[in-house]
C-alpha beads as a LAMMPS data file, in Angstrom:
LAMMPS data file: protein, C-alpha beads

275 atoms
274 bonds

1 atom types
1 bond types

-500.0 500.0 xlo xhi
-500.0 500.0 ylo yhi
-500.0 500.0 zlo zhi

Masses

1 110.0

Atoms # bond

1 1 1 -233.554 -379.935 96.374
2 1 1 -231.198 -378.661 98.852
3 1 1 -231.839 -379.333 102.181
4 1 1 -232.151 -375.813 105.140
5 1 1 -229.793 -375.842 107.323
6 1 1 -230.799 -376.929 111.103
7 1 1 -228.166 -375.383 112.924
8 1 1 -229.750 -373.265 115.571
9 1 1 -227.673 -370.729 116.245
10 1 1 -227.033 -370.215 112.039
11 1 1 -230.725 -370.120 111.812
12 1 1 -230.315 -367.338 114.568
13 1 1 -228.350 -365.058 112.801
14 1 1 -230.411 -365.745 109.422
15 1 1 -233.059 -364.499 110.899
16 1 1 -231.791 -361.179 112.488
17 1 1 -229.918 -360.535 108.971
18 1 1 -233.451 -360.807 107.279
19 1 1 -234.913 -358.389 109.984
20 1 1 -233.176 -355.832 109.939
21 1 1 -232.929 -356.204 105.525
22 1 1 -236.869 -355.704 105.820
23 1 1 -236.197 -352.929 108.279
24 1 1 -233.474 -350.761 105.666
25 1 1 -236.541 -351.215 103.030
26 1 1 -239.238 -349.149 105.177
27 1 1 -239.485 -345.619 105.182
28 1 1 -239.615 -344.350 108.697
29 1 1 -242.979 -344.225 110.740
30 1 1 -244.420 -340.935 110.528
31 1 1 -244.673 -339.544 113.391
32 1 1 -248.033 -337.639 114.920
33 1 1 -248.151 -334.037 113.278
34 1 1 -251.277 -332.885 114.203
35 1 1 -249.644 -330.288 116.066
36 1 1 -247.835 -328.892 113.446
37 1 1 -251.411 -328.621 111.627
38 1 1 -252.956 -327.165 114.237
39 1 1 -250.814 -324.497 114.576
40 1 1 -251.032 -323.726 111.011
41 1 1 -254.671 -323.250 111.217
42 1 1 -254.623 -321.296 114.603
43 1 1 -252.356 -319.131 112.445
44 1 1 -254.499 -318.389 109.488
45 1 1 -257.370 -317.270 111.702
46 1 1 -254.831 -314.427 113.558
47 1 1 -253.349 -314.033 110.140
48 1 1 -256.556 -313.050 108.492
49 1 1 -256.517 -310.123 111.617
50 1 1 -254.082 -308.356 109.234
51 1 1 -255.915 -307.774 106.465
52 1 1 -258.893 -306.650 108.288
53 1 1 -257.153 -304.644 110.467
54 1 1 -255.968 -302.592 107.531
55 1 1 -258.982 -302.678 105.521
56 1 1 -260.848 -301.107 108.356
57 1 1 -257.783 -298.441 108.948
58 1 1 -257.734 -297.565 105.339
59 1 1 -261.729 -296.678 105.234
60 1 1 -262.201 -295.490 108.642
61 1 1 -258.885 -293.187 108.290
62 1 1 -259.410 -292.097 111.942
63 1 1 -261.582 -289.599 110.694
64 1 1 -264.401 -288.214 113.729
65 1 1 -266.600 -290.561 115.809
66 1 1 -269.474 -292.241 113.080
67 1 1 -271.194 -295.309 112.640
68 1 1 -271.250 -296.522 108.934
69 1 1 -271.026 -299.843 106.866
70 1 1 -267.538 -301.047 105.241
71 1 1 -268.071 -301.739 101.613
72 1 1 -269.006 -305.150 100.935
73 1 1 -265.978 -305.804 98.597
74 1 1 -263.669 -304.963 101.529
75 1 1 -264.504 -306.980 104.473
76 1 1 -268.632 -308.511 104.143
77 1 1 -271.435 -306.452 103.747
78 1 1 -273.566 -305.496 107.189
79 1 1 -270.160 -305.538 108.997
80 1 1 -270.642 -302.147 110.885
81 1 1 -267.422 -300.262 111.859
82 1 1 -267.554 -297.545 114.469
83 1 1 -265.142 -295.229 115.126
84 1 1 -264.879 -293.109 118.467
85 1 1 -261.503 -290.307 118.078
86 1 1 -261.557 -289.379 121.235
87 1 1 -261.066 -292.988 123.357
88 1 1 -258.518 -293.960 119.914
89 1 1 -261.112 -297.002 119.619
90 1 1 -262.355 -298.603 116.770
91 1 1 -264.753 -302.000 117.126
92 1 1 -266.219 -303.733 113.982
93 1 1 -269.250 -305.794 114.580
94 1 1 -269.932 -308.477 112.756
95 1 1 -272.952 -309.699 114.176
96 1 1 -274.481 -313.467 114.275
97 1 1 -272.235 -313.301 110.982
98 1 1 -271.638 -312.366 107.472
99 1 1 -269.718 -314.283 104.787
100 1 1 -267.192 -311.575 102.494
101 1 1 -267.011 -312.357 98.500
102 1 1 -263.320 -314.532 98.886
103 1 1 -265.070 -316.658 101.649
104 1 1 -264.539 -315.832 104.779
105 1 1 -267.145 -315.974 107.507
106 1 1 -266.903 -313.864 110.656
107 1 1 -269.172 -313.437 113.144
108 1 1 -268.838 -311.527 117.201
109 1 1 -266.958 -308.094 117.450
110 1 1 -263.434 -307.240 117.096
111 1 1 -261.802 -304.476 119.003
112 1 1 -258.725 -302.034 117.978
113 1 1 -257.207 -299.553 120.328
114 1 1 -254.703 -297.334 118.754
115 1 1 -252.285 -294.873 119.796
116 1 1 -252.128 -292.981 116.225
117 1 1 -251.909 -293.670 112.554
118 1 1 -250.433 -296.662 112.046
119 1 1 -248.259 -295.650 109.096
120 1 1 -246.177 -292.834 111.547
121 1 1 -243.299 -294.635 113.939
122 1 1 -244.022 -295.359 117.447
123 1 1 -247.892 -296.031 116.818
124 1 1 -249.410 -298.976 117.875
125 1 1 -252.568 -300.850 117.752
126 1 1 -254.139 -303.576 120.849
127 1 1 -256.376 -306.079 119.586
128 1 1 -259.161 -307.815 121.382
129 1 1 -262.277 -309.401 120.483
130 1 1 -265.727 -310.204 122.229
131 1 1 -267.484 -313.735 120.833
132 1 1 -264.989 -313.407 117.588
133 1 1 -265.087 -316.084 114.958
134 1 1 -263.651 -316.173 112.043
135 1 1 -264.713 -319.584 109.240
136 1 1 -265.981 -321.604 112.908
137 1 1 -263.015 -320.757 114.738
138 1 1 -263.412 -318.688 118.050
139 1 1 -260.209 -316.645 118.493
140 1 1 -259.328 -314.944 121.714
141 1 1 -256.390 -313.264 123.323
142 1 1 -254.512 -309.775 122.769
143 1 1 -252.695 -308.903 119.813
144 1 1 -250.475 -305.747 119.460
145 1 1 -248.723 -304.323 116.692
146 1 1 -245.891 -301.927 117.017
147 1 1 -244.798 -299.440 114.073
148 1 1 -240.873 -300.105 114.918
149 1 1 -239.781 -297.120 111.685
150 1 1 -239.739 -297.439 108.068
151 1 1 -238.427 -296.954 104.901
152 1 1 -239.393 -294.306 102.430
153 1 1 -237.191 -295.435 99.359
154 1 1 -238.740 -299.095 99.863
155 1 1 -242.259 -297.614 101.200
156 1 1 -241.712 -299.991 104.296
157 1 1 -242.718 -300.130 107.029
158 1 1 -241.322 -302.380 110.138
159 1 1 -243.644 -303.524 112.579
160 1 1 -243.248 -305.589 115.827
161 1 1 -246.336 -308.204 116.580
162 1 1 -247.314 -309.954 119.558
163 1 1 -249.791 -312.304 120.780
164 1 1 -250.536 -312.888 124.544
165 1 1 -253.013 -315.303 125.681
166 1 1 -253.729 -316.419 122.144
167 1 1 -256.094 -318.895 121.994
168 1 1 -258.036 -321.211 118.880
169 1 1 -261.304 -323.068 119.786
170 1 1 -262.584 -325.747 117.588
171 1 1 -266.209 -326.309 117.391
172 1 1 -265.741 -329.583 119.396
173 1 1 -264.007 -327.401 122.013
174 1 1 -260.485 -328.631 121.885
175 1 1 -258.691 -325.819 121.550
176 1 1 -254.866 -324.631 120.938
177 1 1 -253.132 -321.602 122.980
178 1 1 -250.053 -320.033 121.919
179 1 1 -247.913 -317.205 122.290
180 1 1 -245.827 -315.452 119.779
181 1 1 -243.081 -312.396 118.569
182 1 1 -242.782 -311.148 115.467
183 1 1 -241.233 -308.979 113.228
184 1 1 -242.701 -307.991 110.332
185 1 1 -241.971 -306.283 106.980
186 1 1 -244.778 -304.447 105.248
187 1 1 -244.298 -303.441 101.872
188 1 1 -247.225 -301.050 100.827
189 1 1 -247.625 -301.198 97.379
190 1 1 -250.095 -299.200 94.730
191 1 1 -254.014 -299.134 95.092
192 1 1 -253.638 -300.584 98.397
193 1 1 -252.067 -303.828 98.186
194 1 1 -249.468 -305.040 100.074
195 1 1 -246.839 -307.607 100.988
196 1 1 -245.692 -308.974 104.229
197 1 1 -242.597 -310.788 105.358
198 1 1 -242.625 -312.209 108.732
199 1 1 -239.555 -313.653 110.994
200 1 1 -240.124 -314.498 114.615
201 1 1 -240.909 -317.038 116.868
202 1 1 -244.021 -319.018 119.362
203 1 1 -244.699 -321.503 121.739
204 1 1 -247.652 -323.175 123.525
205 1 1 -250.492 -326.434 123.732
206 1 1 -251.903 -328.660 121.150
207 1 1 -255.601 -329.474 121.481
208 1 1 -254.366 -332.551 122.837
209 1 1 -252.507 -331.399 125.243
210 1 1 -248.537 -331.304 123.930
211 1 1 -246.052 -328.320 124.659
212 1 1 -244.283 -327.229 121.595
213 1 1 -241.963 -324.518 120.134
214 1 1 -241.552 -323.101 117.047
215 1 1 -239.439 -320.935 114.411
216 1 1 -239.586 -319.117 111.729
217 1 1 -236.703 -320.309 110.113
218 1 1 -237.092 -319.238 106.617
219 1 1 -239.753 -315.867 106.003
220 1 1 -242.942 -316.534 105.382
221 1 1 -244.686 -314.049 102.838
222 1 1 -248.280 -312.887 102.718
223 1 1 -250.048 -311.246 99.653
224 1 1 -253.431 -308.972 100.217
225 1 1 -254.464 -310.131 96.363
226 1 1 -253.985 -313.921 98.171
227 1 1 -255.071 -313.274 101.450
228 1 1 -258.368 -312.077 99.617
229 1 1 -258.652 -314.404 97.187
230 1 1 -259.537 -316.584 100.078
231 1 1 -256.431 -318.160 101.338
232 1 1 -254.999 -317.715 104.497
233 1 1 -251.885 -319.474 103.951
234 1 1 -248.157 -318.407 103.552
235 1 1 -247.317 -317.659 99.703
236 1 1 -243.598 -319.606 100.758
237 1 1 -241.453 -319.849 104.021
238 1 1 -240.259 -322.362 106.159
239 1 1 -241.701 -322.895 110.098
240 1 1 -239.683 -325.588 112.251
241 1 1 -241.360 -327.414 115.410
242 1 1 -239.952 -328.870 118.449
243 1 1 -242.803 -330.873 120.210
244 1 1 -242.309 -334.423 122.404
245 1 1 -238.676 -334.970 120.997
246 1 1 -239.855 -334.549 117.659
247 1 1 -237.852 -332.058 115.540
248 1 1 -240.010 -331.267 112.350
249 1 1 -241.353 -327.984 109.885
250 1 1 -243.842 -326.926 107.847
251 1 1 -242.516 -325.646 104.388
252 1 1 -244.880 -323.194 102.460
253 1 1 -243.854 -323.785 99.130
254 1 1 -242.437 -321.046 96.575
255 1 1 -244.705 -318.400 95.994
256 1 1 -247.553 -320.274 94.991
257 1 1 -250.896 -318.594 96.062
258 1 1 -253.226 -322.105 97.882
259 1 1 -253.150 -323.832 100.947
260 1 1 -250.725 -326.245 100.030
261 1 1 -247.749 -326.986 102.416
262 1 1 -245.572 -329.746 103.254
263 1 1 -244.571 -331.152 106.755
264 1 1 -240.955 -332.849 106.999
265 1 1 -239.729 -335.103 109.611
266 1 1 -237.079 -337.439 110.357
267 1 1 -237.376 -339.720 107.580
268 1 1 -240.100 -338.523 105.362
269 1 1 -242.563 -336.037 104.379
270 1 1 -246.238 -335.662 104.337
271 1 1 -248.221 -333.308 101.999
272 1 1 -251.329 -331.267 103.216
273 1 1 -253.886 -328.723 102.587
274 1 1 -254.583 -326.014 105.417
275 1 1 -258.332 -325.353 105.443

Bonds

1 1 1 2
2 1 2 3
3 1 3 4
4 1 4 5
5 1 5 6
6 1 6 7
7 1 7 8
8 1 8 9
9 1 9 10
10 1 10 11
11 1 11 12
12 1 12 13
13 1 13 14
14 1 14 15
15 1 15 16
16 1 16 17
17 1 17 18
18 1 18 19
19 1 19 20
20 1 20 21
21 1 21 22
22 1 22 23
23 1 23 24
24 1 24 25
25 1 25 26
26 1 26 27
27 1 27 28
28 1 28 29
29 1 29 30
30 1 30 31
31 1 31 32
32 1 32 33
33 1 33 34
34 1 34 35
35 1 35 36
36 1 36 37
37 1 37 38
38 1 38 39
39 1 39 40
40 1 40 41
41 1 41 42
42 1 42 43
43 1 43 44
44 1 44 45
45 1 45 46
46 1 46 47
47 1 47 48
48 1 48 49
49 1 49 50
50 1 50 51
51 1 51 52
52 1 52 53
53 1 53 54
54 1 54 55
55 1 55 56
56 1 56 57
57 1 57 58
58 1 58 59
59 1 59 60
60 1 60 61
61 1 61 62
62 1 62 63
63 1 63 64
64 1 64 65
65 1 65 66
66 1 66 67
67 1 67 68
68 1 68 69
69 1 69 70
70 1 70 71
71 1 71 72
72 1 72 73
73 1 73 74
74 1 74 75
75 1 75 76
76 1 76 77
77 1 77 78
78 1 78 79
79 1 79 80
80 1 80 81
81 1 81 82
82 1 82 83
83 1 83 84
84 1 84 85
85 1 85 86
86 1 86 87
87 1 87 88
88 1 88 89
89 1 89 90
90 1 90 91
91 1 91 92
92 1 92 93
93 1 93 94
94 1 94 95
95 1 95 96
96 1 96 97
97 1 97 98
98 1 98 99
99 1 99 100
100 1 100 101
101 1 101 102
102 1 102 103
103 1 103 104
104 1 104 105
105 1 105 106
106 1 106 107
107 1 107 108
108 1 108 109
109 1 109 110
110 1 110 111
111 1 111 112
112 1 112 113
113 1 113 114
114 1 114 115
115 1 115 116
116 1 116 117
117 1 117 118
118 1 118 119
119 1 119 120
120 1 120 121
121 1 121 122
122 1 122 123
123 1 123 124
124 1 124 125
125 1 125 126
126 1 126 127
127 1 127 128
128 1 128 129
129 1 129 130
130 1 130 131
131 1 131 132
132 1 132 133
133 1 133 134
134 1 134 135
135 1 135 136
136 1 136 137
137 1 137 138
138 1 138 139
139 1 139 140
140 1 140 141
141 1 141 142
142 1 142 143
143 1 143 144
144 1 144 145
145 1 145 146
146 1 146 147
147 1 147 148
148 1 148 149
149 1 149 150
150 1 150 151
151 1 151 152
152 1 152 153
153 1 153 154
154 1 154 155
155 1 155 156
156 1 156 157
157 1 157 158
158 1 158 159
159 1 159 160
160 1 160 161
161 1 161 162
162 1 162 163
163 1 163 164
164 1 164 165
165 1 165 166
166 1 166 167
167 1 167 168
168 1 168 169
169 1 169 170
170 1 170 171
171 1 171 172
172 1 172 173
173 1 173 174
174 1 174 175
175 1 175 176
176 1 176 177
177 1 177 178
178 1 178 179
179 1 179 180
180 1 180 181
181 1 181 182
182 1 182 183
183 1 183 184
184 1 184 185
185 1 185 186
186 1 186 187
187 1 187 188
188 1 188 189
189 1 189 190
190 1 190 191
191 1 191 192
192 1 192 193
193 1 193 194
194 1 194 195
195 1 195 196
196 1 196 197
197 1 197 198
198 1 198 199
199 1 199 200
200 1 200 201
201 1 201 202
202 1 202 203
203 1 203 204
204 1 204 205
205 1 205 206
206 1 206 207
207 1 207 208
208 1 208 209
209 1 209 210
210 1 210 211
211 1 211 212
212 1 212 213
213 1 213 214
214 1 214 215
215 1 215 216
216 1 216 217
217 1 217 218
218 1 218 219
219 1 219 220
220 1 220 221
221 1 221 222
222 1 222 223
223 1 223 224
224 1 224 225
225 1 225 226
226 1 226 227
227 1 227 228
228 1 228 229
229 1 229 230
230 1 230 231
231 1 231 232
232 1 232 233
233 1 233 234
234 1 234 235
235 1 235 236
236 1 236 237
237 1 237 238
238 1 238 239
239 1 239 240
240 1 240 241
241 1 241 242
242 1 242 243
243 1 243 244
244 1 244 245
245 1 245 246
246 1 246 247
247 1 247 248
248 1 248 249
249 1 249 250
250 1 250 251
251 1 251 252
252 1 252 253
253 1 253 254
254 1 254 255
255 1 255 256
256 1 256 257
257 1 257 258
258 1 258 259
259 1 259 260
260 1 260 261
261 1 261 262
262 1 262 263
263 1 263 264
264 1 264 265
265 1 265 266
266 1 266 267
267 1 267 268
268 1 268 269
269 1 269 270
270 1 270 271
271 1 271 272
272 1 272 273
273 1 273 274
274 1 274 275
């Protein structure tokens, strides 16, 4: 048997050869992404506003000042809407809470000042909510959509989005706060369905604390038959972070209707399912 060579300094280099071999064999360390999944989830819960918002529009129709139940298939049965023309305000009241057919549990009172019909350009629609939760998450802050024009040939309709003050709240009280812009293409399609395609951009603080950016970087598309099937998520689209020198994104997938998404970084990618 050979004997190992005792030459210090070739033992030296040996040794930082075989380090950094070990080193090219190791996928990198994946970083922390929590914020990138808490955004996500602060996102479904404004996301599900949409669908609300135009399920109570569509059986309300801004017709005089009443008091009356949405049908259970729509939003969840005891959800009372009402309707007052002459301040342009609509709240619905959810109560202690009430769980629709897909799901969803919402509970407190959501609040929608509008200008005019939301389907004629220049109308827009403010809103707010009072002790809102929607599946355990409190959501507060002022959300205002903007009919920007449309187009008849494509039945589209353009609308710009905000969100000012936006803020999440876990039921451990950590919460996330964000603002955001958004454009967003709604395609009205028969029986009242719809599709939405959304570009824009956000910013603001993880629950533990970190600043971050983000960008919508390739659409993301919403579905009402998905959106009431019970999932939240983005049928496909791409979201990029920038958050403590970490550049990473969220990809959505293509077209497929479940909270499934994957989160790339530098070096690797992690799979995960948005609840």
């Amino acid at each position: 048997m050979k004997n190992l060579p005792n030459n210090p300094l070739l033992l030296l280099v040996m040794s930082v050869v075989f380090l950094f071999s070990a080193c090219d064999t190791n996928e990198a360390p994946e970083p922390d992404v929590s914020v990138i999944e808490e955004d996500a989830e602060a996102t479904m819960a404004f996301e599900d506003l949409d669908n609300l918002t135009l399920t109570v529009l569509s059986n309300s129709g801004f017709s005089a000042r009443t008091t009356r139940e949405i049908p259970a298939g729509d939003i969840c049965e005891g959800a009372l809407v009402n309707v007052d023309e002459e301040n342009k305000m609509i709240t619905v009241d959810f109560g202690d809470g009430c769980t629709s057919p897909s799901g969803v549990t919402r509970k407190g009172i959501v609040m929608l000042s509008y200008t005019g019909n939301l389907l004629f350009t220049g109308a827009k629609i403010i809103t707010t909510f009072d002790g809102y939760e929607v599946d355990g998450l409190k959501v507060e802050g002022t959300r205002t959509i903007s009919n920007k024009g449309g187009d008849l040939e494509t039945n589209t309709i353009n609308l710009e989005v905000t969100v000012q003050n936006g803020k999440v709240t876990w039921s451990d009280g950590t919460s996330v706060t964000f603002n955001s812009d958004q454009v967003r293409a709604l395609k009205l399609g028969t029986q009242g369905d719809y599709q939405v395609t959304i570009t824009g951009t956000a910013n603001g603080t993880s629950r533990g604390g970190y600043e971050y950016t983000s960008s919508i970087t390739d659409e993301l598309v919403y579905t009402k038959s998905c959106i009431e099937s019970g999932v939240s998520s983005a049928l496909s689209g791409i979201v990029a972070f920038q958050y403590r020198g970490i550049e990473a994104s969220v990809d959505y997938g293509n077209d497929e209707c479940d909270n499934m998404a994957t989160i790339n970084y530098p070096g690797g990618s992690k799979p995960v399912t948005l609840d």
